[in-house]
Residue frames relative to the residue before (quaternion, step in Angstrom):
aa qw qx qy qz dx dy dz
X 1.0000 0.0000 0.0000 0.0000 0.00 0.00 0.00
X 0.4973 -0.6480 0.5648 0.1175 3.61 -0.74 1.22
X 0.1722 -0.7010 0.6884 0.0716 3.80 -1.01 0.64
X 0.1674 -0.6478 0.6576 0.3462 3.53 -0.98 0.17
X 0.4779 -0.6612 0.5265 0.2392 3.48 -1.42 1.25
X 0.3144 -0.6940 0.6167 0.1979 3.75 -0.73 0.91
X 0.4293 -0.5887 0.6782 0.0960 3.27 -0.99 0.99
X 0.7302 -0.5213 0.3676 0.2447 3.81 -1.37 0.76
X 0.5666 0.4986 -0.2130 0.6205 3.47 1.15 -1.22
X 0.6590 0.5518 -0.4165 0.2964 3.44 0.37 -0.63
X 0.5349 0.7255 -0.0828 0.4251 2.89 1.51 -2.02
X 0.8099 0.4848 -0.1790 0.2774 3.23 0.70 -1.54
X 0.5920 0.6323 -0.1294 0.4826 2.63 1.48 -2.18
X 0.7147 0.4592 -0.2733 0.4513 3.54 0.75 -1.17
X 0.6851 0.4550 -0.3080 0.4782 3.87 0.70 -0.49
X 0.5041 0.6421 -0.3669 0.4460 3.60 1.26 -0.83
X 0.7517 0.3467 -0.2458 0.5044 3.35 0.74 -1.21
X 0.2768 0.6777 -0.4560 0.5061 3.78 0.96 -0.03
X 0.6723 0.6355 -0.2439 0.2908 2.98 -0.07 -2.04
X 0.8955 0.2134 0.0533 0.3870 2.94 -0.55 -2.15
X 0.5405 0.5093 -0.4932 0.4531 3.58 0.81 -0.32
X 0.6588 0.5502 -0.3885 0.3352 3.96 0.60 -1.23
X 0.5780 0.5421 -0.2624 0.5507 3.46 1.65 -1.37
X 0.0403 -0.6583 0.7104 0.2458 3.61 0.31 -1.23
X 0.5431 0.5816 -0.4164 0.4398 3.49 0.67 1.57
X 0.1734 -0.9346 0.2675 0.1577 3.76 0.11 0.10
X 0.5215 0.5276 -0.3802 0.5524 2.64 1.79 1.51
X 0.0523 -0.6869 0.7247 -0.0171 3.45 -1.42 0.59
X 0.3555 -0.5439 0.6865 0.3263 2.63 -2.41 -0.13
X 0.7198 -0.3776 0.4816 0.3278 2.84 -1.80 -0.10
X 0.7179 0.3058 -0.3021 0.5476 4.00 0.73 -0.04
X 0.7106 0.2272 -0.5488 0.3771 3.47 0.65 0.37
X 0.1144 0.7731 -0.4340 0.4482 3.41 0.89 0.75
X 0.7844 0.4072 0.0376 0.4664 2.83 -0.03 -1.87
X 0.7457 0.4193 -0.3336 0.3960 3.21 0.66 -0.92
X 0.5822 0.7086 -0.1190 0.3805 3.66 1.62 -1.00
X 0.5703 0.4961 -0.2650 0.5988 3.18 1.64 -1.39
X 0.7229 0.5123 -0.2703 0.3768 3.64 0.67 -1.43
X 0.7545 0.2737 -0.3278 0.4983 3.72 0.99 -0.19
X 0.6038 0.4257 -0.4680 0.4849 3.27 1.00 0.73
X 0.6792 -0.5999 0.3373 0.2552 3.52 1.20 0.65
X 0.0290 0.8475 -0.4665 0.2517 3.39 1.55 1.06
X 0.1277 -0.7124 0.6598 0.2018 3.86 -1.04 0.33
X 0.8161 0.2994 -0.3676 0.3305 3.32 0.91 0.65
X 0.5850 -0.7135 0.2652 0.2800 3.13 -1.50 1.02
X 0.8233 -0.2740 0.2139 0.4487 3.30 -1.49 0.11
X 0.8314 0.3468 -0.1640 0.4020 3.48 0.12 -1.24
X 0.5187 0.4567 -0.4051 0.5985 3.59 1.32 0.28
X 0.6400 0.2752 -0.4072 0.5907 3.84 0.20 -0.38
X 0.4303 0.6024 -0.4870 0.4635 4.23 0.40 -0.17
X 0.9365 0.0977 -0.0949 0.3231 3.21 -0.25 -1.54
X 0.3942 0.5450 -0.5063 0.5396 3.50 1.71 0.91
X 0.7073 0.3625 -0.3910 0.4641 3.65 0.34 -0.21
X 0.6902 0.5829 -0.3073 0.2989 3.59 0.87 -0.70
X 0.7228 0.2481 0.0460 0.6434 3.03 1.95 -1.56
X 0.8725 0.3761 -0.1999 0.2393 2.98 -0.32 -1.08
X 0.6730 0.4345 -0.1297 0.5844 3.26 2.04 -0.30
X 0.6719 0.4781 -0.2876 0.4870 3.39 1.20 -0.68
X 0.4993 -0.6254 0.5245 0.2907 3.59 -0.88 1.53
X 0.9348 0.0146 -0.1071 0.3383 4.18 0.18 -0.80
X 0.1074 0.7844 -0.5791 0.1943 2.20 0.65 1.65
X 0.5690 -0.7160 0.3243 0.2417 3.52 -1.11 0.47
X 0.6669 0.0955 -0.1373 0.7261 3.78 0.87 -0.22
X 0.1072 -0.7802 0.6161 -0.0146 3.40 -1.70 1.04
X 0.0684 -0.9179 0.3908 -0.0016 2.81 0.15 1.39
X 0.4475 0.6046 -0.4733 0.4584 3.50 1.40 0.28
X 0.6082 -0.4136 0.5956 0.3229 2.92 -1.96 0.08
X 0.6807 0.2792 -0.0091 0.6772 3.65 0.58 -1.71
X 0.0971 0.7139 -0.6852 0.1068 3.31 -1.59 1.32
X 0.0800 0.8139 -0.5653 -0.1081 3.69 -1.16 0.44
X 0.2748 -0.8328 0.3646 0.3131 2.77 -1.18 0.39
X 0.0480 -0.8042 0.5901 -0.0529 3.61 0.13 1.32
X 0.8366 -0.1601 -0.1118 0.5119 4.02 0.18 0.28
X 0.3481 -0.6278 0.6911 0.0845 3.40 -1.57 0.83
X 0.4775 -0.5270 0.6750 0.1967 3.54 -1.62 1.68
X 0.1888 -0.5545 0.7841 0.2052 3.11 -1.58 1.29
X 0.7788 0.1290 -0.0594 0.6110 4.23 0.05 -0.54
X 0.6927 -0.2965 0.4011 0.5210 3.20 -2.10 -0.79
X 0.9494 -0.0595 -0.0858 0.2961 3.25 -1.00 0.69
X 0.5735 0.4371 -0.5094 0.4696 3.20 1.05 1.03
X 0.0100 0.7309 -0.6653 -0.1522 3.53 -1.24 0.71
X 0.2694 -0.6346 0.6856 0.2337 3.06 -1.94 -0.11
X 0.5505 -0.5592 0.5522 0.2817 3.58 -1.75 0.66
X 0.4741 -0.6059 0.6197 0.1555 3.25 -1.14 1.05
X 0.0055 0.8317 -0.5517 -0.0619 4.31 0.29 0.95
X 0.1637 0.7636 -0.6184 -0.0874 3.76 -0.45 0.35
């Protein structure tokens, strides 16, 4: 039987919403994140789920350094973001 491989964003996006629904709030940091993926048994590491929320996911952010960017959530301060819901 074949798994589809989930892809970090997936991981993320999917715990983000974890996140905020448990809070009924629509903010986090970047370490409970981290901490969430990691008890659900994430295969990635800290500084890769870091620099998907910092960059590669965050609409304003300020330098993009990926190729591939989205914008699924937008820092309201230092270390708090929020999901972009549409």
């Amino acid at each position: 039987m074949l798994t589809e491989k989930k892809t970090c964003r997936d991981e993320l996006l999917s715990a983000v919403r974890n996140l905020i629904s448990s809070k009924a709030k629509n903010e986090f940091s970047i370490k409970e994140v981290v901490n969430f993926m990691n008890v659900q048994g994430t295969g990635f590491k800290k500084g890769t789920i870091g620099n998907h929320i910092r960059y590669r996911c965050c609409a304003n952010a300020r330098k993009r350094y990926h190729a591939t960017n989205y914008d699924d959530l937008i820092r309201l301060e230092s270390g708090l973001y929020s999901l972009i819901i549409r």
